[in-house]
VMD Tcl script that builds the backbone (N, CA, C; Angstrom):
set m [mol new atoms 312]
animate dup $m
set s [atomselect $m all]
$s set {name element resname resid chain x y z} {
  {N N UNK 1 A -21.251 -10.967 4.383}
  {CA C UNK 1 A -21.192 -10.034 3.269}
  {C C UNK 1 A -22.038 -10.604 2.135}
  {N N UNK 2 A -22.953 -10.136 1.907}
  {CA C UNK 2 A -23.662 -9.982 0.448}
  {C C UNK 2 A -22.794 -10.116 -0.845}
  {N N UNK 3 A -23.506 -10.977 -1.956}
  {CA C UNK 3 A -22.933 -10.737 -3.485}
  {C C UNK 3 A -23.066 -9.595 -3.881}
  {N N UNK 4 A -24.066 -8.714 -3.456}
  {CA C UNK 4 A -24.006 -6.959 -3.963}
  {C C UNK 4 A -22.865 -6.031 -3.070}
  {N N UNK 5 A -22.590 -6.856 -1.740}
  {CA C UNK 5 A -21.706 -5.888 -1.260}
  {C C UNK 5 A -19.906 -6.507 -1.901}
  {N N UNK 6 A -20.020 -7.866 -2.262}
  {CA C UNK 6 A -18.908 -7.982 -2.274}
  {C C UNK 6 A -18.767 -7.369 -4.185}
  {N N UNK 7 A -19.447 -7.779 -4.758}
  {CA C UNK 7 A -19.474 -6.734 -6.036}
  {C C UNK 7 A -18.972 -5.205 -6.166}
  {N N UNK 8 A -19.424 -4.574 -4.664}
  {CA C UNK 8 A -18.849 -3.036 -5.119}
  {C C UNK 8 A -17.781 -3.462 -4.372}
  {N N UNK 9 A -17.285 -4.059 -3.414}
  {CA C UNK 9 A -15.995 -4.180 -3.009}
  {C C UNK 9 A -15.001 -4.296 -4.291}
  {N N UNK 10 A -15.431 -5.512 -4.995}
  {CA C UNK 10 A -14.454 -5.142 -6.368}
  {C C UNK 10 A -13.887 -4.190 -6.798}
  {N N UNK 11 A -15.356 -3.801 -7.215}
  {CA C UNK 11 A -14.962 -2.481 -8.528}
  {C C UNK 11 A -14.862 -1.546 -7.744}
  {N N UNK 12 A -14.781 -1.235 -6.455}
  {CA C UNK 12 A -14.040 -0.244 -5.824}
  {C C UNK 12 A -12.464 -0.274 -5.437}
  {N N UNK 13 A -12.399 -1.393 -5.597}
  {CA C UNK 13 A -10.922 -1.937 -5.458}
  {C C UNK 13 A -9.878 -0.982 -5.971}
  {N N UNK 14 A -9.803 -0.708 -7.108}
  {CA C UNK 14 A -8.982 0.258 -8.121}
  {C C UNK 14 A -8.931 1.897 -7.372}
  {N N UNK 15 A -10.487 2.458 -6.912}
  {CA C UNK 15 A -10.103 3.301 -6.736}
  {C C UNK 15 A -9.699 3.682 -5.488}
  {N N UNK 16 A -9.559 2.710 -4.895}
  {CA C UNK 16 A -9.021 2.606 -3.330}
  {C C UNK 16 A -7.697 3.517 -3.319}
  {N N UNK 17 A -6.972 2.867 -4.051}
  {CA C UNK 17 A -5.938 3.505 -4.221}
  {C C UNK 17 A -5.576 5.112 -4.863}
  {N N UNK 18 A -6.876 5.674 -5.303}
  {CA C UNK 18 A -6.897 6.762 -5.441}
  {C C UNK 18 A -7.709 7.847 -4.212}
  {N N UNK 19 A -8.108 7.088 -3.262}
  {CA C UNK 19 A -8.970 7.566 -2.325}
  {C C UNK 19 A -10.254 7.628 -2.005}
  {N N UNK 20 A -10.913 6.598 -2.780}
  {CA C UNK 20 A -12.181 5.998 -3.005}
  {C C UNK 20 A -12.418 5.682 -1.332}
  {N N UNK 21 A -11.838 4.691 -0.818}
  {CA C UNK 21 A -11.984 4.496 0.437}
  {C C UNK 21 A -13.094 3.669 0.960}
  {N N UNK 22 A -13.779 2.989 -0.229}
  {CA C UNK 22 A -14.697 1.738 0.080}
  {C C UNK 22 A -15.711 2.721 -0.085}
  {N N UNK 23 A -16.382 4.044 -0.196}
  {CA C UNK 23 A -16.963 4.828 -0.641}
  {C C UNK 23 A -16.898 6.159 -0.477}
  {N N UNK 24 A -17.803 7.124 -1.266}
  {CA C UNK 24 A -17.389 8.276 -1.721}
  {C C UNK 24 A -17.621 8.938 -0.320}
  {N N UNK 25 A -16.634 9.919 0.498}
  {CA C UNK 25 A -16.878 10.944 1.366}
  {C C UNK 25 A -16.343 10.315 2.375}
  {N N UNK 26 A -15.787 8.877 2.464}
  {CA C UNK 26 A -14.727 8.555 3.543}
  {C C UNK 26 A -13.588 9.151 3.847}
  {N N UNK 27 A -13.542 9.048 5.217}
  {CA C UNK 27 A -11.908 9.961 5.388}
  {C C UNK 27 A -10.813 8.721 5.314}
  {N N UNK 28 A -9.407 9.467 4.409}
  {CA C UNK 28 A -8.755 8.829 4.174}
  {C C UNK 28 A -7.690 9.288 4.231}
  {N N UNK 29 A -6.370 8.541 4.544}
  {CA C UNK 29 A -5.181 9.335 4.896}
  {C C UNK 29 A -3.960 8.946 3.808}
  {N N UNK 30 A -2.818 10.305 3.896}
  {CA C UNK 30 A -1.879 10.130 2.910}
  {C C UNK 30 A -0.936 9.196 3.141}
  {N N UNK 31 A -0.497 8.314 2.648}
  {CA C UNK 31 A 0.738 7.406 3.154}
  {C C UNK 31 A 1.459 7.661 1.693}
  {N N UNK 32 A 2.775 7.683 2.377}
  {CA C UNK 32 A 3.925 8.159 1.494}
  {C C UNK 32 A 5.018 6.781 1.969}
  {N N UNK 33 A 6.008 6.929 0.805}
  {CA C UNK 33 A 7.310 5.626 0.916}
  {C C UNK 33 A 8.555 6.660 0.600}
  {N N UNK 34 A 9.325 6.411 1.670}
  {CA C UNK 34 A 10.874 6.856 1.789}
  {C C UNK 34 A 11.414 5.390 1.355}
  {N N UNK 35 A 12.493 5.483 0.173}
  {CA C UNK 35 A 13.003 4.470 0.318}
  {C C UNK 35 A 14.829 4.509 0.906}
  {N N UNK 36 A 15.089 3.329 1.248}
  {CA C UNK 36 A 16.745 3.370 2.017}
  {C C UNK 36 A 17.533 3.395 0.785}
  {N N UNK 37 A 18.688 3.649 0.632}
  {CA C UNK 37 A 19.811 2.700 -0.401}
  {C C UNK 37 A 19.759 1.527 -0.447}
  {N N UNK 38 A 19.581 1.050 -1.905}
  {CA C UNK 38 A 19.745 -0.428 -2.234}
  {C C UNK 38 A 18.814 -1.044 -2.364}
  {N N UNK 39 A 17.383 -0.030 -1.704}
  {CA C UNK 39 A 15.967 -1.130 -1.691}
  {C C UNK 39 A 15.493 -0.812 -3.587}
  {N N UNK 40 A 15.310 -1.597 -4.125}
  {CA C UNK 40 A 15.108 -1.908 -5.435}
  {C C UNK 40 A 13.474 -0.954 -5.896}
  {N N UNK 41 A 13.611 -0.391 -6.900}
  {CA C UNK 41 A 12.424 0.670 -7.214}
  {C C UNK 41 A 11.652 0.017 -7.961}
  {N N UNK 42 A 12.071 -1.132 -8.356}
  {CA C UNK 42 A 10.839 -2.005 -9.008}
  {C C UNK 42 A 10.340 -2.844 -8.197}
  {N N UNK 43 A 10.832 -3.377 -7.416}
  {CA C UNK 43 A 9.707 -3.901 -5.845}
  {C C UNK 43 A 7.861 -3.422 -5.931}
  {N N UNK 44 A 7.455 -4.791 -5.654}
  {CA C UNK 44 A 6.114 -4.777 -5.938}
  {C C UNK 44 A 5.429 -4.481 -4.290}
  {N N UNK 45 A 4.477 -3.499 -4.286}
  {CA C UNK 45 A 4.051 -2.850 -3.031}
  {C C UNK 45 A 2.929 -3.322 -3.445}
  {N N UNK 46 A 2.104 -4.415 -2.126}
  {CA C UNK 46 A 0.653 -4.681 -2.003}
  {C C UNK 46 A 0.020 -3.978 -0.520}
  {N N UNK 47 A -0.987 -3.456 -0.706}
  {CA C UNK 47 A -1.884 -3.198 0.656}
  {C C UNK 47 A -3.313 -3.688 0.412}
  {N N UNK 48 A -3.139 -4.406 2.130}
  {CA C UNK 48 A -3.923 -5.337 2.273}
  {C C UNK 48 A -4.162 -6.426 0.837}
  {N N UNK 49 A -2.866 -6.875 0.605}
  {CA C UNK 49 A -2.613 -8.109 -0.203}
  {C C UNK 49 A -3.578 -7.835 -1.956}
  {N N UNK 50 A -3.677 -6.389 -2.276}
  {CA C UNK 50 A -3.623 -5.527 -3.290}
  {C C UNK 50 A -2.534 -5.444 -4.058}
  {N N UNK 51 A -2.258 -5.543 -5.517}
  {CA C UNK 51 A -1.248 -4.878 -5.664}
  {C C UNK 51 A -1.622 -3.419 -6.241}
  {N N UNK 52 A -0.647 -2.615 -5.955}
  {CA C UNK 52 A -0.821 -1.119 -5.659}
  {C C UNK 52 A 0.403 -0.644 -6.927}
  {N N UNK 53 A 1.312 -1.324 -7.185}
  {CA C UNK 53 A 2.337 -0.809 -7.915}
  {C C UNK 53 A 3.863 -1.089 -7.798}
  {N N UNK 54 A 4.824 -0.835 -8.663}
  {CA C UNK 54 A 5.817 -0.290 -8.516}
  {C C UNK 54 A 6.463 0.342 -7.310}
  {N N UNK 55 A 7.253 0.153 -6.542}
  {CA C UNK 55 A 7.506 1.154 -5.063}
  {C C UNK 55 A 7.895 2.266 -5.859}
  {N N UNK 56 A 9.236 2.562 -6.541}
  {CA C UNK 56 A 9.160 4.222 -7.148}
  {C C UNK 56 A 8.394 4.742 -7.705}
  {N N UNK 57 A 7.392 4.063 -8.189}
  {CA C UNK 57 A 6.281 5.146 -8.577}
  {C C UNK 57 A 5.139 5.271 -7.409}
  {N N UNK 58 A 4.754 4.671 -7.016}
  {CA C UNK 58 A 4.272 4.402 -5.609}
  {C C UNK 58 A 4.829 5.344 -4.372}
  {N N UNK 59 A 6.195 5.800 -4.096}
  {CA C UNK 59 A 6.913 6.182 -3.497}
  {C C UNK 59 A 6.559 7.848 -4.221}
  {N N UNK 60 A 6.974 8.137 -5.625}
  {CA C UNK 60 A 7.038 9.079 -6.438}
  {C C UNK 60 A 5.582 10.220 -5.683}
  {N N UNK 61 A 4.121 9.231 -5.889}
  {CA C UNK 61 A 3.231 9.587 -6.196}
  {C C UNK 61 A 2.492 9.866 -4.445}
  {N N UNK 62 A 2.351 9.038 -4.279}
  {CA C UNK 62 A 1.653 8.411 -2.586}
  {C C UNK 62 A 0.495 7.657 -3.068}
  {N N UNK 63 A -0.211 7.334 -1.813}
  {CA C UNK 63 A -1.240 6.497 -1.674}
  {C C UNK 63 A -2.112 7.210 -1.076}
  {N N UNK 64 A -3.560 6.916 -1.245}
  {CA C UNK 64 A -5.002 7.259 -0.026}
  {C C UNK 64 A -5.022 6.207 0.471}
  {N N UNK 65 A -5.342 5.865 1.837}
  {CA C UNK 65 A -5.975 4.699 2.557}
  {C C UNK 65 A -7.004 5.209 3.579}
  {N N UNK 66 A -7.999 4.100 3.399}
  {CA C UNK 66 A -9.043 4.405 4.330}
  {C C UNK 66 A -8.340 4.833 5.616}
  {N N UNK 67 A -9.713 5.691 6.729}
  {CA C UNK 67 A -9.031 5.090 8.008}
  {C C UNK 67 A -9.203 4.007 8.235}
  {N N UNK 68 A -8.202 3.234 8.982}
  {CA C UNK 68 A -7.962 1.621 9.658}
  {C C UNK 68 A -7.250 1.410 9.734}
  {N N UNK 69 A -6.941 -0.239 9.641}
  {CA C UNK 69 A -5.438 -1.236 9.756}
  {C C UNK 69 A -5.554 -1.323 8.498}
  {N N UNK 70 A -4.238 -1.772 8.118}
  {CA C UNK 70 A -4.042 -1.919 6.559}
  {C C UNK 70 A -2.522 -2.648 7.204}
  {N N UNK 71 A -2.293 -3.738 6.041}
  {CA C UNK 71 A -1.188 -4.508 5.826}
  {C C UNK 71 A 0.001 -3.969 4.684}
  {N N UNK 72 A 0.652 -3.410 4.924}
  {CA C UNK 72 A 1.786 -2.695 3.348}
  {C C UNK 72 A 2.579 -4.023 3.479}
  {N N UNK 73 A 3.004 -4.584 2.619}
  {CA C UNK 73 A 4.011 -5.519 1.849}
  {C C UNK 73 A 4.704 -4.967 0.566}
  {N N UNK 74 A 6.135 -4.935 0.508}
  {CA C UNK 74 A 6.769 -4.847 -0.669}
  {C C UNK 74 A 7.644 -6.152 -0.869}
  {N N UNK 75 A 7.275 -6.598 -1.885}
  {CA C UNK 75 A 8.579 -7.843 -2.567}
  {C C UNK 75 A 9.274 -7.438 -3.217}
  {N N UNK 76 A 10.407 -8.719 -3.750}
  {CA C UNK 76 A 10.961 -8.234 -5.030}
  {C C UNK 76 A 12.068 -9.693 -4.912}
  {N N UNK 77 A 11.805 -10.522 -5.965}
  {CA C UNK 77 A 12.719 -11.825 -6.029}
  {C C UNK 77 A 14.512 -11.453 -5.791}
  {N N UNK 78 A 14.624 -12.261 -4.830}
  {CA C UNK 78 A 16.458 -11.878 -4.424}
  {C C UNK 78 A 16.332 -10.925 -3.211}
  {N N UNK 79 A 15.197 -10.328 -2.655}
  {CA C UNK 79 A 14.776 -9.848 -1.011}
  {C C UNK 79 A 14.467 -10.374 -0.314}
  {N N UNK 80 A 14.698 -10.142 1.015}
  {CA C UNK 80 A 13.297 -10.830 2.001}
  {C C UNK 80 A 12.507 -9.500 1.891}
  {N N UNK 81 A 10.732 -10.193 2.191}
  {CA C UNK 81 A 9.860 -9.476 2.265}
  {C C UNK 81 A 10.141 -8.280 3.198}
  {N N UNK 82 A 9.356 -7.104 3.049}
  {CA C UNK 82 A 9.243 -5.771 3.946}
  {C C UNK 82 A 7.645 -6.000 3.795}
  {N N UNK 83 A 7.017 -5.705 5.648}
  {CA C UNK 83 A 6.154 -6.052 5.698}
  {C C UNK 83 A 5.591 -5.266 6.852}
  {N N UNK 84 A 4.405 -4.070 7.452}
  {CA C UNK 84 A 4.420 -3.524 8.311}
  {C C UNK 84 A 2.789 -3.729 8.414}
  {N N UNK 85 A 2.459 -3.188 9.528}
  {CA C UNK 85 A 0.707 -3.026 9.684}
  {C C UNK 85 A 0.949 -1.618 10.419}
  {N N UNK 86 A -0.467 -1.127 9.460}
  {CA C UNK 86 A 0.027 -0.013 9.999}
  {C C UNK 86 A -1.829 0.698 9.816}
  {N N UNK 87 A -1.581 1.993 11.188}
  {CA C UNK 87 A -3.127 1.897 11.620}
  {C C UNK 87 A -3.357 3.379 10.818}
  {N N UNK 88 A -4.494 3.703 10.246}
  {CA C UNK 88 A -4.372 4.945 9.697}
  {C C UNK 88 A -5.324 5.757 10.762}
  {N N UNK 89 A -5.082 6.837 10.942}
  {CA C UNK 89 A -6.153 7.797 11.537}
  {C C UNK 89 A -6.555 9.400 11.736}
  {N N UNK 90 A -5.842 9.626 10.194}
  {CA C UNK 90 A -6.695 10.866 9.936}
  {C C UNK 90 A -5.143 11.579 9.568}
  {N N UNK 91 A -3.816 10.994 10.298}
  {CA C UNK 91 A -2.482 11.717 10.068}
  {C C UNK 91 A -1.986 10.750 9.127}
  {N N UNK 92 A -0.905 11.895 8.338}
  {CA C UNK 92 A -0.430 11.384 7.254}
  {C C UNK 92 A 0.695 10.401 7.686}
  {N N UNK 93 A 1.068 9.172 6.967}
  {CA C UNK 93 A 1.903 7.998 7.144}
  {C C UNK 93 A 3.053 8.149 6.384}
  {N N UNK 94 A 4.267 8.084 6.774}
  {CA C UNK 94 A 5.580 7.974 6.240}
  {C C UNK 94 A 5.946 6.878 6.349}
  {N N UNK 95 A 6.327 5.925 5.688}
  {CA C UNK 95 A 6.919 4.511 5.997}
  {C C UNK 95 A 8.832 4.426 5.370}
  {N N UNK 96 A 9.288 4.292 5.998}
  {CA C UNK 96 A 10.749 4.097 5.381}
  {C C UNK 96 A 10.726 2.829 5.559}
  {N N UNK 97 A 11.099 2.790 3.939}
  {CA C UNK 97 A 11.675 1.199 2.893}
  {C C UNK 97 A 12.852 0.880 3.152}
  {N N UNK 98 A 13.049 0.046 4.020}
  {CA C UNK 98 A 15.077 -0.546 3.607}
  {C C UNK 98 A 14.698 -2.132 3.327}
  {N N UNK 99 A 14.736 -2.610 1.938}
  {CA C UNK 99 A 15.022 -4.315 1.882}
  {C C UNK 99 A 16.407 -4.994 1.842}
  {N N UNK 100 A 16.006 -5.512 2.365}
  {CA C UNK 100 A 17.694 -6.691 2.705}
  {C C UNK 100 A 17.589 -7.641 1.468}
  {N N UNK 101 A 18.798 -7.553 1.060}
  {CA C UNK 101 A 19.097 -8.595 -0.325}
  {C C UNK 101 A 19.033 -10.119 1.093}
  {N N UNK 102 A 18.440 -11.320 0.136}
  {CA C UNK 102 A 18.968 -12.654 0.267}
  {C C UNK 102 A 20.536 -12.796 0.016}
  {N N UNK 103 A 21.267 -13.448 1.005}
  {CA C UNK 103 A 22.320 -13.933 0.487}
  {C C UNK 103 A 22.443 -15.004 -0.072}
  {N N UNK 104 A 23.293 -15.354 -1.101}
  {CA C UNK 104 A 23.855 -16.424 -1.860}
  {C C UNK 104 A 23.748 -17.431 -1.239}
}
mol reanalyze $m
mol bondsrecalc $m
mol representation Tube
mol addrep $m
């Protein structure tokens, strides 16, 4: 990879998440978040080790993702991680959220 390619990788970064998709006229698919009872709405959701947001607003709103593999991670201190790979390809993605508290 080139310093000019990894440059627009950057500043495309942001709009990835709006459906940018590494560039303009890529196909990109909807992924949406169901969450379980108890999984925490301030939980931090990264794709492909991005952070993307908030899960309830994240959840609220949806996501674009290129087509491909993509890594979803949600944290949140006092959880274990939720962590899926997941392949996109043109159909829309539902992921249901359940995090498990750490015990004491």
């Amino acid at each position: 990879m080139t310093r000019r390619h990894l440059g627009m990788l950057v500043a495309c970064a942001p709009l990835l998440l709006q459906g940018c998709g590494m560039g303009a006229g890529r196909p990109a698919v909807s992924l949406k978040f169901q969450t379980e009872a108890g999984t925490p709405a301030n939980a931090s959701v990264y794709i492909d080790e991005e952070y993307v947001g908030p899960l309830g607003y994240v959840a609220a709103h949806g996501v674009r993702l290129p087509i491909g593999e993509h890594r979803i991670t949600v944290q949140r201190s006092g959880y274990f991680p939720w962590d899926r790979l997941v392949e996109s390809d043109r159909k829309p993605i539902l992921l249901r959220v359940k995090m498990v508290r750490i015990p004491d």
